[in-house]
KETIPA-87349 format. One line per 5 residues: number of its first residue (from 1); their letters; for each residue x, y, z of C-alpha. Coordinates in Angstrom, 1 decimal, decimal comma. Each point is the difference from the previous one (the first is absolute). Example, Ala and Ser with C-alpha at 12.3 -4.5 7.8 and 13.67 -1.06 7.14 Angstrom:
BEGIN
1 = as = 12,3 -4,5 7,8  1,4 3,4 -0,7
! end
This chain:
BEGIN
1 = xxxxx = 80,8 18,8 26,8  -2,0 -0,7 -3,1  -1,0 -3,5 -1,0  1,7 -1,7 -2,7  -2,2 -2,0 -3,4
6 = xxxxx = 0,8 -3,0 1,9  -1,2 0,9 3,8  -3,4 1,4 -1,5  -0,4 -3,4 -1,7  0,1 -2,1 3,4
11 = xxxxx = -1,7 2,3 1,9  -2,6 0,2 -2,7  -1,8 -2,8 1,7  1,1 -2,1 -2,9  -1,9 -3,5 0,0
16 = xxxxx = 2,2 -2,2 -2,3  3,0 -2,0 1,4  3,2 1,2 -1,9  3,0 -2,1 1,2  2,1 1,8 2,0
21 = xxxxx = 4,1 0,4 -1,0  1,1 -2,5 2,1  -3,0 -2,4 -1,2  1,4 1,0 -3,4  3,8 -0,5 0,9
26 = xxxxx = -1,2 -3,9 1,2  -1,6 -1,0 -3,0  2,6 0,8 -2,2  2,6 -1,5 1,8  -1,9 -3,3 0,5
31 = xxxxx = -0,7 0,2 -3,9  4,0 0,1 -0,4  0,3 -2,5 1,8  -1,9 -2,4 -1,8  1,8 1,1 -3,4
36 = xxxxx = 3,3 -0,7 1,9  -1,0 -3,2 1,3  -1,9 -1,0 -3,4  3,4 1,2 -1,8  2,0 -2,2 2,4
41 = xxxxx = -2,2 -3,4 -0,3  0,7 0,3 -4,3  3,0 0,6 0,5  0,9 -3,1 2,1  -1,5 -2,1 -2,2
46 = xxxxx = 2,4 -2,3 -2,3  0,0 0,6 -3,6  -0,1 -3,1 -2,7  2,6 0,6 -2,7  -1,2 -0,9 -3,5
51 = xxxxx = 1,7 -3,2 -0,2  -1,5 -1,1 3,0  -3,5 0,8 -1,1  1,1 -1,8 -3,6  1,3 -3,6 2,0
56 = xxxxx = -3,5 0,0 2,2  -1,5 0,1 -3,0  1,4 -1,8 -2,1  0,4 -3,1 2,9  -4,4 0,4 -0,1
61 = xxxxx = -0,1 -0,1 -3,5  -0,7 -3,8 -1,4  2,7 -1,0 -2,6  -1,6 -0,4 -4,0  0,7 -3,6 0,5
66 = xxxxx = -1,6 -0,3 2,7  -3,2 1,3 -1,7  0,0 -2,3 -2,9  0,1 -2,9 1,7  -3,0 1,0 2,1
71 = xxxxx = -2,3 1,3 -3,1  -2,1 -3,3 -1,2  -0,3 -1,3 -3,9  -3,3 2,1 -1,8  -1,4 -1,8 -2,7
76 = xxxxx = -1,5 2,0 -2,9  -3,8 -0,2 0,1  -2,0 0,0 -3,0  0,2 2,6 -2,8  -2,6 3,2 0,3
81 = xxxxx = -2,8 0,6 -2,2  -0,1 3,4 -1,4  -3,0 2,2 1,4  -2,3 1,6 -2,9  0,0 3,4 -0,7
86 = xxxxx = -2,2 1,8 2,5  -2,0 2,4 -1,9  -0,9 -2,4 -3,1  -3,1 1,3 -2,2  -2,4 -2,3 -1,5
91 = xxxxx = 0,7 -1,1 -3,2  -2,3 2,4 -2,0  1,0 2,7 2,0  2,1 2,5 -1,5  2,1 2,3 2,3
96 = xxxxx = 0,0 3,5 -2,2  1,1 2,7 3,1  0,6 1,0 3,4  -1,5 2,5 2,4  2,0 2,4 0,6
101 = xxxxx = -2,0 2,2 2,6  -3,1 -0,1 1,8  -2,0 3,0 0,8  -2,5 -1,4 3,0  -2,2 3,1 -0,2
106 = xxxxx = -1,1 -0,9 -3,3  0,4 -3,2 -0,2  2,0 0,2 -3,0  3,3 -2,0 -0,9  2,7 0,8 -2,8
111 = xxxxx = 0,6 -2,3 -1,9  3,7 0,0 -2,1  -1,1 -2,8 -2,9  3,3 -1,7 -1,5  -1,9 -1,8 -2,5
116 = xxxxx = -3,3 -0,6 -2,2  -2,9 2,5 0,0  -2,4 0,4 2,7  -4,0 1,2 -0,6  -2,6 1,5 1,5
121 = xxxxx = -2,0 -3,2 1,0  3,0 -2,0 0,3  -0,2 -2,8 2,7  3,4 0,2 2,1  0,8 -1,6 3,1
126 = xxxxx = 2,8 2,2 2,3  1,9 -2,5 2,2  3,4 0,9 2,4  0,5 -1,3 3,5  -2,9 1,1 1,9
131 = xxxxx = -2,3 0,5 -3,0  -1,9 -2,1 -2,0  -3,0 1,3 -1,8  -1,8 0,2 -3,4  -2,3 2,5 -1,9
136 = xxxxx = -1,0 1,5 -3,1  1,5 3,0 -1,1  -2,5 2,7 0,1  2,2 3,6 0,0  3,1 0,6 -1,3
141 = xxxxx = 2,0 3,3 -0,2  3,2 1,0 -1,7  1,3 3,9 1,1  -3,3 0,9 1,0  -1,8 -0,8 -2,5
146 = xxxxx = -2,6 -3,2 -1,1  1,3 -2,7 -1,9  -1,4 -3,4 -1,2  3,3 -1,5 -0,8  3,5 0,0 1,2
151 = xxxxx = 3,0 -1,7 -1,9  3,7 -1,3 1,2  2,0 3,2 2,1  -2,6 1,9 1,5  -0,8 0,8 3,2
156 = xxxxx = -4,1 0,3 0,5  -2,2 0,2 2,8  -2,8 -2,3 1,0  -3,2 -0,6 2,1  0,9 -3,0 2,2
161 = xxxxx = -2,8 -1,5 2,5  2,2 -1,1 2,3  3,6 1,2 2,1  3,1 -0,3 -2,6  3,6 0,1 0,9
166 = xxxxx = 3,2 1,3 -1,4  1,8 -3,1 -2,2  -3,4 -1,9 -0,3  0,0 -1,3 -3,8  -3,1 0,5 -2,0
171 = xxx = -1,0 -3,2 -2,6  -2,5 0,2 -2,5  -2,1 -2,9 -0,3
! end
């Protein structure tokens, strides 16, 4: 009689240990069991209704008068002084733009100026929250091309010494 898929498999010499049906049968009747069992525990638990849950509650809850009377009398302490602005120029400062970019490669910054004029030779100082520096004004460069002199609502590009930051504002001094 020829050998079935299965009967070559076991007498293959196979070296895993496949449960057998019965072993198989077991398991899944002890894992219905604990469904059953875990089914039957919820079950015989007692529910609280909703105005059960709301009376518990409530009879933790301290009353609002209850509170008052507890909170103690807070006198008013002395009036505040108002802070000074935190990025305040020196008084013959002039604050004429703002950088709007920073190119780190070159070490140049664009510079939006909102008001005056600014030269080549021009002493500015470029302070923001991290930076603080000052230096002459050696290069400057509108679209690519040399300029000596910028004026209100243009963006130009300059040689700055040092690291300068989006927001910083550029005064002239």
């Amino acid at each position: 009689m020829p050998a079935t898929g299965k009967q070559n498999r076991k007498s293959a010499g196979s070296t895993t240990s496949r449960p057998t049906s019965g072993k198989k049968k077991a398991a899944k009747n002890k894992l219905k069991k604990k469904i059953t069992v875990k089914k039957t525990a919820k079950e015989k638990t007692p529910k609280k209704t909703r105005k059960k849950r709301s009376a518990v509650i409530a009879a933790k809850r301290p009353s609002s008068k209850s509170i008052k009377k507890e909170l103690p009398l807070v006198e008013p302490g002395p009036p505040t002084v108002e802070a000074p602005p935190v990025e305040e120029p020196a008084s013959q400062e002039q604050a004429i733009g703002v950088v709007t970019h920073y190119y780190s490669d070159l070490g140049v910054a664009v510079i939006q100026i909102n008001r005056a004029k600014l030269k080549t030779g021009d002493r500015v100082r470029i302070k923001g929250h991290t930076t603080d520096f000052t230096q002459t004004l050696s290069s400057m460069e509108y679209e690519h091309g040399h300029v000596d002199e910028a004026v209100a609502g243009q963006c130009v590009g300059i040689k700055v010494d040092d690291h300068a930051r989006v927001h910083d504002i550029v005064y002239l001094e």
